[in-house]
N, C-alpha and C positions, 0 to 999 in steps of 0.2 A: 252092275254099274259100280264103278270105284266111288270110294269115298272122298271129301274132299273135292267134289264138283263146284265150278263154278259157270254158271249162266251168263254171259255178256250182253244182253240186247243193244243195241249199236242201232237201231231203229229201222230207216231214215225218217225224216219230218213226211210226215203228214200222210202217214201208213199205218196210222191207230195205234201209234208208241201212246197217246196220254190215254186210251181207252187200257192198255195194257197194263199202265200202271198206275192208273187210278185203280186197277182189279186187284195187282197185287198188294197196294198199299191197303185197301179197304179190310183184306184178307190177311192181315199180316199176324195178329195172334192164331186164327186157325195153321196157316204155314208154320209157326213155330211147334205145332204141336204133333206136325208132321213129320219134323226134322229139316224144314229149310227155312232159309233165312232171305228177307228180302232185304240186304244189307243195309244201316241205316237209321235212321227215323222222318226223312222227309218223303215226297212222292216218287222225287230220281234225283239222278246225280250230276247233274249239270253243272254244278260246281267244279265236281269233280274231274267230269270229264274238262272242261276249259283249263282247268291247271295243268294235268297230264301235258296236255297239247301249247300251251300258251297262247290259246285265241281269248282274244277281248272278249267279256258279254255286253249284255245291251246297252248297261252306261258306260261301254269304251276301256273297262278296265279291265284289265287280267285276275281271274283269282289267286293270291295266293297258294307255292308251293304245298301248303299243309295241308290242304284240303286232299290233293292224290294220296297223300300219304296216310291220312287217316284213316282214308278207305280203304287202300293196303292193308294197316294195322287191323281193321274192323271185322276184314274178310279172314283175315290169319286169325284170328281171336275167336270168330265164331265158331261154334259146338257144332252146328245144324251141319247133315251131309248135305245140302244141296244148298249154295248162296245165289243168289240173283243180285244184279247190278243194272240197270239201264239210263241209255242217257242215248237221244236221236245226236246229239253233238258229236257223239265218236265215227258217225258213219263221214265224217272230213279227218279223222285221225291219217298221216301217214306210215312209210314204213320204219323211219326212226319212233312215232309214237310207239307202234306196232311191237318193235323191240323191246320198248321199255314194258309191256303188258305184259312181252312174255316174260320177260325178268323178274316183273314182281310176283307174277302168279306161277311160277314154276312148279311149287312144292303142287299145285292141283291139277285135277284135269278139264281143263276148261274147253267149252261149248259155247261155240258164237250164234245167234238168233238173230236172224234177220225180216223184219215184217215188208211184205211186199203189196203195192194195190196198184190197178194200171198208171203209167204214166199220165194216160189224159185227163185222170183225176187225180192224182196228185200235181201237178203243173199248176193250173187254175189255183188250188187251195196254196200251193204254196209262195205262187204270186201275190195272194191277197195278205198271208201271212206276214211276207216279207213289206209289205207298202204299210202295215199299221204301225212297223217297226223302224221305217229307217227312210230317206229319203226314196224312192222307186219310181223306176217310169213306166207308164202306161202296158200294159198287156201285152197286146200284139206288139209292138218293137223288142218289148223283153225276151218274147215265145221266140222272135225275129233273131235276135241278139243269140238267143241259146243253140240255135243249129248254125250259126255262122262260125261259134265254137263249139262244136259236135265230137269233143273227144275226151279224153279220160283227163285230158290236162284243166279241164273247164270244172270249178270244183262244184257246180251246179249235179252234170253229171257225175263226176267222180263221187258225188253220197249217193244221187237220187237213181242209177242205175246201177240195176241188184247185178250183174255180170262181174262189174267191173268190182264191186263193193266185197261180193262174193272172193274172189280171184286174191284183194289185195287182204282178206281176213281170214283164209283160210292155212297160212301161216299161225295162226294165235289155235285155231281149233286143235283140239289134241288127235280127234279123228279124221283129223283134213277133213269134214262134210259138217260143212254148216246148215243150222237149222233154218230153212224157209218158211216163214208162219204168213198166210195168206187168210186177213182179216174177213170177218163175215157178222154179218147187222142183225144177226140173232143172238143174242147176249151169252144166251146159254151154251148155243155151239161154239163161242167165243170162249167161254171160260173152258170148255172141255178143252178146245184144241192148245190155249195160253198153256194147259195144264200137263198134255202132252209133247208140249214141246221144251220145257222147264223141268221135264221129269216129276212133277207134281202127284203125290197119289188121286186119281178120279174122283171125284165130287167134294173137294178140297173148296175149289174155289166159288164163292155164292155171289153173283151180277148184285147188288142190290139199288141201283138205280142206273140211269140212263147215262154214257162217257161223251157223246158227242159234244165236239164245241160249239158253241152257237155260232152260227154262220152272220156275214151282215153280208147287208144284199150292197149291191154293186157302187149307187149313191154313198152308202155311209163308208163302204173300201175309201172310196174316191175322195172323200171328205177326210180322210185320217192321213192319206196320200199326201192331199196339198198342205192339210198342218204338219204333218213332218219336214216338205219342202220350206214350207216358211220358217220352221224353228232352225233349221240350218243355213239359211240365207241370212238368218239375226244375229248368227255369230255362234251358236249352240250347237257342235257336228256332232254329236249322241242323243240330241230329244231333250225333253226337258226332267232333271230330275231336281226331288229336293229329297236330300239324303238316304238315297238311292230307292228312292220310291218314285216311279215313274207317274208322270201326268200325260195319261194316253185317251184322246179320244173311242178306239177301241175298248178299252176298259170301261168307260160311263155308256157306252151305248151298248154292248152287252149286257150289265148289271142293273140300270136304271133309264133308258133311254127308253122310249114310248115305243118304238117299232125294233128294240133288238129282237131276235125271234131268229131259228133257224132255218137258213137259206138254202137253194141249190146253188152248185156251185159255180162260177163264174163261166161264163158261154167263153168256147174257142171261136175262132173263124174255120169253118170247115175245111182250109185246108190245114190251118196250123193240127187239127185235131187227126187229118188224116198222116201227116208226118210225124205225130208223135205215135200216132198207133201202129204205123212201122217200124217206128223204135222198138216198139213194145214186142213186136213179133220178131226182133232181133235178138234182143232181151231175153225172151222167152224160150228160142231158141238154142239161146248158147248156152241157158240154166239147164237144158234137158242133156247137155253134153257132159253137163259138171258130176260132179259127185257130192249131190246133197241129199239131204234129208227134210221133205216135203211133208207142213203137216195145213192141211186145206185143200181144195181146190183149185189146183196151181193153173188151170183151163181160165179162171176169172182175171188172173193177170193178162188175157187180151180182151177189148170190149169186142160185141159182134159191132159188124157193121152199122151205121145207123145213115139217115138218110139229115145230113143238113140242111136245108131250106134255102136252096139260089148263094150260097158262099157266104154267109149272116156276118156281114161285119161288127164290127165292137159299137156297141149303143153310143147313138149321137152323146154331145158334151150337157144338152139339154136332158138328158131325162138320166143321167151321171148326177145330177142335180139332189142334193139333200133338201125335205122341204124345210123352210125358212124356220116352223115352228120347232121341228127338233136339231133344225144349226144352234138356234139359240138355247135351248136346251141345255146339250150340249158346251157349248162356250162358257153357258154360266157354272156349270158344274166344272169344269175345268179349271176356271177361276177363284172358285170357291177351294177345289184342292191347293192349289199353289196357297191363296190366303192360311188356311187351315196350317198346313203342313210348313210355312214360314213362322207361324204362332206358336207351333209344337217345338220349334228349332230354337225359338229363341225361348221358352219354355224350362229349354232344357241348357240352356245357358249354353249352347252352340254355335251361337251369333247367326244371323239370317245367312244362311246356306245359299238359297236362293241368288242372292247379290253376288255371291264368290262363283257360281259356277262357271266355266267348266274348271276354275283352280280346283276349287274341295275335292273333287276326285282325285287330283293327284297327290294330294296332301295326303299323307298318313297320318294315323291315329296315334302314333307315337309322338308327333311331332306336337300334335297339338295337347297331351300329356306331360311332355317336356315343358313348351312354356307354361301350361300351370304351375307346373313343380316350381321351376323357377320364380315366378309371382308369388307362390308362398311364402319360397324361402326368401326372398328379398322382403316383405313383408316383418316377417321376424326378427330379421337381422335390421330392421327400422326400431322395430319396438325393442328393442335390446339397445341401440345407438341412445335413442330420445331417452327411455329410462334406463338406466345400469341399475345394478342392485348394489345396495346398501354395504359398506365394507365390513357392516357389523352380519348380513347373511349372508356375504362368499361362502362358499362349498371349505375351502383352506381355511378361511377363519374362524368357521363354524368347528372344522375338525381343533385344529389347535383348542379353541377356547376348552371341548371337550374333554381332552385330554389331560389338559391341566388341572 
């Protein structure tokens, strides 16, 4: 293998990209000792990828150009033969982003990694993902909504199907054959295969606790659902932040909420589950056409057939229902962060952030740097106005008198 390798993971969401790099982050002085480098020091690079690209993140804003480029600079600069980079955001990269990867990464030989898990189970997770984030509507309309756009143009599809994802990345591979990594809930066979597929020497990498995210069961989706709708019917179209820390019912109810706990994941309707597992055999088909390089499984990318129960529709609006004592919960902890985090703001002599949003986001840090300066030096030049200095301590009269 050449030297100068670089590892892309490209994800897509919710195919055990955060089990993949919670592994390499936890493992990152052992990798160093190996000769690779998981480039960095955060968990991934989602910064980085949104700048590449110029897609907005959560609070609506674009990152700064510097951030691609540092990561360029970081990768060029490392020692280590083998770097890693991941971020699930690049799997909406197109082919102008695509260009610019190969440009910057030329000097190596770069190897694209893509983690794969059936569509019927990625769909549900990443429906519920998206409703803790952003306004979303209901399940079945959205599952509905996704085959009515059922093509590469649909950017749903265009990440979440490995064919198409495949096809537009295998320009950036140096071997034309991207790597397909097909996740598996045995930690251990997990770290083996992350490790063969990243070119990792064997038994590098050590599981040391459990990656999964914690699930919330369908009530508490549904309850983070309507506070998202309402925080943007209030005039807030990105959620609520205060300086740039978000106040998400999803967050207090995983961390502190009485019943957060991990869930199974969101029921389909039996037919939506059986058109997407025809995806999945479409899917799965044109990958055995391609020219890749398979490390798992690649048979668990279709589920077997399973038997649905009379066509199970999406649970009535009553049992969608959060019970009362962890709404409020809930609420209060919510309320309690906005108080906190407007106390910290003004604290910090920032002026309550809170009142300004959504301006603060757009406001740069410069600007608000600038009028301080400003207020200083106006400040000065007051106390210089009201007192002058003495014509017997002028700087000229002082020298003169010296002189003499």
């Amino acid at each position: 293998m050449r030297e100068k390798t670089l590892v892309i993971h490209i994800g897509p969401h919710k195919t055990g990209t955060t089990s993949l790099q919670r592994l390499l982050y936890d493992n990152r002085k052992a990798l160093q000792q190996v000769s690779v480098d998981y480039v960095g020091s955060r968990l991934n690079h989602h910064l980085e990828a949104l700048s590449l690209m110029r897609r907005e993140g959560l609070d609506g804003s674009v990152p700064a150009a510097q951030h691609w480029k540092r990561l360029v600079r970081a990768v060029e600069e490392s020692t280590a033969q083998v770097k890693i980079i991941s971020s699930e955001h690049l799997s909406y990269a197109q082919p102008s982003d695509l260009d610019r990867i190969v440009n910057a990464f030329s000097a190596f030989h770069v190897r694209v990694l893509v983690t794969a898990r059936p569509l019927e189970r990625v769909v549900p997770s990443l429906w519920s993902h998206f409703a803790q984030i952003r306004e979303f509507p209901e399940l079945r309309p959205w599952v509905e909504s996704l085959f009515d756009g059922h093509g590469v143009d649909n950017s749903v599809w265009a990440s979440q199907r490995y064919d198409y994802l495949v096809e537009r990345w295998s320009v950036v591979d140096a071997a034309s054959e991207p790597t397909v990594l097909v996740p598996t809930l045995n930690h251990v066979e997990f770290a083996r295969n992350v490790e063969a597929a990243c070119w990792i020497p064997r038994g590098t990498l050590h599981p040391g606790r459990t990656f999964e995210n914690p699930r919330l069961t369908q009530s508490e989706v549904e309850f983070s659902r309507v506070f998202e709708t309402a925080i943007r019917n209030s005039g807030y179209p990105n959620g609520v932040y205060v300086g740039r820390r978000r106040i998400a019912p999803s967050r207090v109810m995983r961390s502190q909420g009485p019943s957060a706990r991990p869930q199974s994941s969101t029921p389909l309707d039996a037919d939506q589950a059986l058109m997407l597992r025809e995806v999945d055999r479409e899917v799965g088909s044109r990958l055995e056409s391609m020219s890749l390089r398979w490390i798992g499984d690649r048979r668990e990318l279709v589920l077997r057939d399973q038997v649905h129960p009379g066509g199970r529709k999406q649970a009535a609006s009553e049992d969608l229902m959060l019970p009362l004592e962890q709404a409020t919960f809930v609420t209060a902890s919510l309320i309690e962060d906005v108080t906190r985090y407007r106390q910290e703001a003004k604290l910090r002599r920032i002026g309550p952030l809170f009142d300004q949003i959504p301006e603060v986001r757009a406001l740069p840090l410069v600007r608000v740097l600038y009028r301080r300066a400003v207020l200083n030096v106006r400040k000065v030049l007051m106390r210089v106005a009201r007192y002058p200095l003495p014509s017997n301590q002028h700087p000229k009269n002082r020298q003169g008198s010296h002189e003499g």
